[in-house]
N, C-alpha and C positions, 0 to 999 in steps of 0.2 A: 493626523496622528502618524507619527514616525516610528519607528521599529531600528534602532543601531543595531544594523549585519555586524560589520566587526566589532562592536560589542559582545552581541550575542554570541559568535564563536568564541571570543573570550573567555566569557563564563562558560561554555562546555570543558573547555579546553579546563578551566578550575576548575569543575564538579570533576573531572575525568582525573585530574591529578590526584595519584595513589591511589586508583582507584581502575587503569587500564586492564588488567588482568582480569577484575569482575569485567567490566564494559563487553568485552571481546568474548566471553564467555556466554556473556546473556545474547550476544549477536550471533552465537553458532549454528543454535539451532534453525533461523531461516534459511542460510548458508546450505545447510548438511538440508532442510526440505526444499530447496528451490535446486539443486541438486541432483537429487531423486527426480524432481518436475521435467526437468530435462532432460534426463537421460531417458525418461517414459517416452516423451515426446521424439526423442531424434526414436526410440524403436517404435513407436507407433507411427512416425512417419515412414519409414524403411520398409514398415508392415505394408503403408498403405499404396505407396511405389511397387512394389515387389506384387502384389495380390491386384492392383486397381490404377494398372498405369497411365488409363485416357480418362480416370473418374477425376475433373477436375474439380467437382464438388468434398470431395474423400480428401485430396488435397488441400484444400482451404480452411477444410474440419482439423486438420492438423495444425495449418498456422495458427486458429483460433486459440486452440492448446496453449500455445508461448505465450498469446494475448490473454491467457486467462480466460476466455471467456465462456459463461458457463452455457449456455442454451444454442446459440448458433452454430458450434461447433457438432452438435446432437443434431440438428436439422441436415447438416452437411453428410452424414452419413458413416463419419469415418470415430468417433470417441465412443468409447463404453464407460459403464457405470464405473469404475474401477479408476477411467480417466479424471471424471467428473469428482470422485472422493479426496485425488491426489490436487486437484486444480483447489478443493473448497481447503483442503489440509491446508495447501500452501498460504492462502489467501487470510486463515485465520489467524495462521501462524506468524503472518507479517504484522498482521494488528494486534496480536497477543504482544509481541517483541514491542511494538512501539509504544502501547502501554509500559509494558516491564522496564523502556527507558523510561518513562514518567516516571516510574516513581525512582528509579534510580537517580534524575535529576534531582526528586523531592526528597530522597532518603525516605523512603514512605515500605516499608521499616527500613531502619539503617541497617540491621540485620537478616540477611536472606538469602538464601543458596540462588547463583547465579542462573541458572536452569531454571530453577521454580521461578524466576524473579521473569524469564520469558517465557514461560508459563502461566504466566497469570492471566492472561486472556481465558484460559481455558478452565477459569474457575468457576460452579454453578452459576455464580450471578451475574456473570461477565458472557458466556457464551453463547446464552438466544439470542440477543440483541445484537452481540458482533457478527452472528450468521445470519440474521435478518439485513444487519447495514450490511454487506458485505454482499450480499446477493441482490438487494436493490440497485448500488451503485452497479453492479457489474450488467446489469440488463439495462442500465441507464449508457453503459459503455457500450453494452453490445446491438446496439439500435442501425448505429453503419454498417455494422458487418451483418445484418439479419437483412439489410434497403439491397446490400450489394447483391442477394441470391437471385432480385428481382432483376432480369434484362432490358434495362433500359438508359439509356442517353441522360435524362432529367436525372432520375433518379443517382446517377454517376457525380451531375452537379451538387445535388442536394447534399451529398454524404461527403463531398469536400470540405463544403460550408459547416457539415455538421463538426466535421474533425474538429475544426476552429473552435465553435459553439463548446463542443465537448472538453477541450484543453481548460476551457475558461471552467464549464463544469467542474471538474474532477480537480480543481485549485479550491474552488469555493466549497467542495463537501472533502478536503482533505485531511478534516483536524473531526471529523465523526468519532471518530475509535477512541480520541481522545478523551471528547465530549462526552461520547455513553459511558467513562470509566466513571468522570465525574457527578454526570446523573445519576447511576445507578447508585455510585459511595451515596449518593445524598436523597437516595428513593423518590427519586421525581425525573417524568419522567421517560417516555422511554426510547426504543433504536432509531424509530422515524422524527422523535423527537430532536436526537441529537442532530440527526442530517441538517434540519432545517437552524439548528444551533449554529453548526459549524459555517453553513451557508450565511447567516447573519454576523457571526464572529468575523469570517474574512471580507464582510465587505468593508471595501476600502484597502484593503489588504492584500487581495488577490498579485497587484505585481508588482509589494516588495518582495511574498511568497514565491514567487516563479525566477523573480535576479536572486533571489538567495539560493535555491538551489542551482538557478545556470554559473551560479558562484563555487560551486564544486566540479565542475565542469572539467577544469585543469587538474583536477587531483585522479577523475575517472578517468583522463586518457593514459595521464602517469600510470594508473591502475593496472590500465590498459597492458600498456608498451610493458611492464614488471611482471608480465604473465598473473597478475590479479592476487597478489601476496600482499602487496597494500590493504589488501580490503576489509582485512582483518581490523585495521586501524582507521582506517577511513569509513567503515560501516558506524561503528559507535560513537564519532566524531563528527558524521551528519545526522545520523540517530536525535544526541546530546543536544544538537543545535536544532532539529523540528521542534523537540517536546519544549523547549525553550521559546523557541516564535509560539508556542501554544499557551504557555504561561502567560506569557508579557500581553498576548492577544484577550486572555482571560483577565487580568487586573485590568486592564482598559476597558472592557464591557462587561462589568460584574453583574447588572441589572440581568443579562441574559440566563444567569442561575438563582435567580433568586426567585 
């Protein structure tokens, strides 16, 4: 089974016509918290320089921060509770927005204030389940960075190999947030449910999934070099084209909601 990439942007690129004003809108709000994510992080790393200049544990608790990651960062010594609320904000808030494009793909209502529309992860029946997946994948991500605290040689090998292992991971439970929107619209059901959904959804799929996004690739360095003012436009344009592979990935294995 095939998947047309440049089809698929196609049809974003239609859904998005007359329609870029809302898109960008709904994209702000990860923007304006991943934002805030960072600017916590360069002062909590400056903190941790300035107060704990030979703790290279304190240091590493600070990368983990950019990584997102919720637990090894806390073992390292250097994140407080405060860190840990802004890393789960940001983290929901990406999977609220990529819902809120679903349904703006689906027009699921046609009418909807663009804010609420990425907000809508954050509605009663949407938000246990996104902070349960959401914290499962991220202790699934943070298994190399908890191997690395350990000194030793193997162990250096092992968490190489896992990097690999992990890419292929975090391809195959990519389309979760999707999936629990869909579970839940349809009370069956639940957030560990969807992982193993999304995990069975992408197989076979996994590396059209990975050339499609290294297919944005050119437009992030443009991004790049443009001081990151593209991204405004480019955020809702690869948004339109996930929830889109998530669609086409869903008419292909309907038996998996049923």
């Amino acid at each position: 089974m095939h998947i047309d990439r440049g089809q698929l942007k196609n049809q974003a690129k239609e859904k998005l016509h007359k329609h870029w004003g809302e898109a960008i809108l709904v994209g702000f709000l990860p923007i304006a918290i991943m934002f805030i994510v960072v600017i916590v992080t360069i002062i909590g790393a400056m903190a941790v320089v300035n107060t704990q200049p030979d703790n290279i544990k304190a240091l590493q608790s600070s990368g983990t921060l950019m990584t997102q990651t919720l637990f090894s960062s806390s073992v390292g010594g250097g994140t407080n509770l405060t860190d840990l609320i802004v890393i789960l904000l940001a983290g929901v808030m990406g999977a609220s927005t990529s819902i809120g494009f679903l349904t703006l793909w689906r027009r699921e209502p046609r009418q909807l204030n663009p804010l609420l529309r990425s907000l809508i992860g954050f509605r009663p029946e949407y938000i246990g389940g996104l902070l349960v997946a959401y914290i499962v994948i991220q202790l699934i991500d943070s298994i190399p960075t908890l191997l690395g605290l350990i000194n030793n040689p193997a162990i250096n090998v092992i968490n190489f190999v896992l990097l690999f292992v992990l890419l292929v991971v975090d391809i195959g439970l990519s389309q979760t947030f999707l999936v629990w929107k869909d579970l839940r619209d349809a009370n069956k059901g639940g957030a560990l449910t969807a992982i193993r959904i999304s995990w069975q959804l992408m197989a076979g799929f996994k590396w059209q999934y990975f050339v499609m996004k290294l297919s944005f690739l050119g437009w992030w360095i443009l991004t790049f070099l443009l001081l990151f003012i593209p991204y405004f436009w480019l955020y809702p344009y690869q948004s339109m084209t996930y929830v889109g592979f998530y669609d086409a990935l869903k008419s292909r294995k309907p038996e998996l909601f049923a």
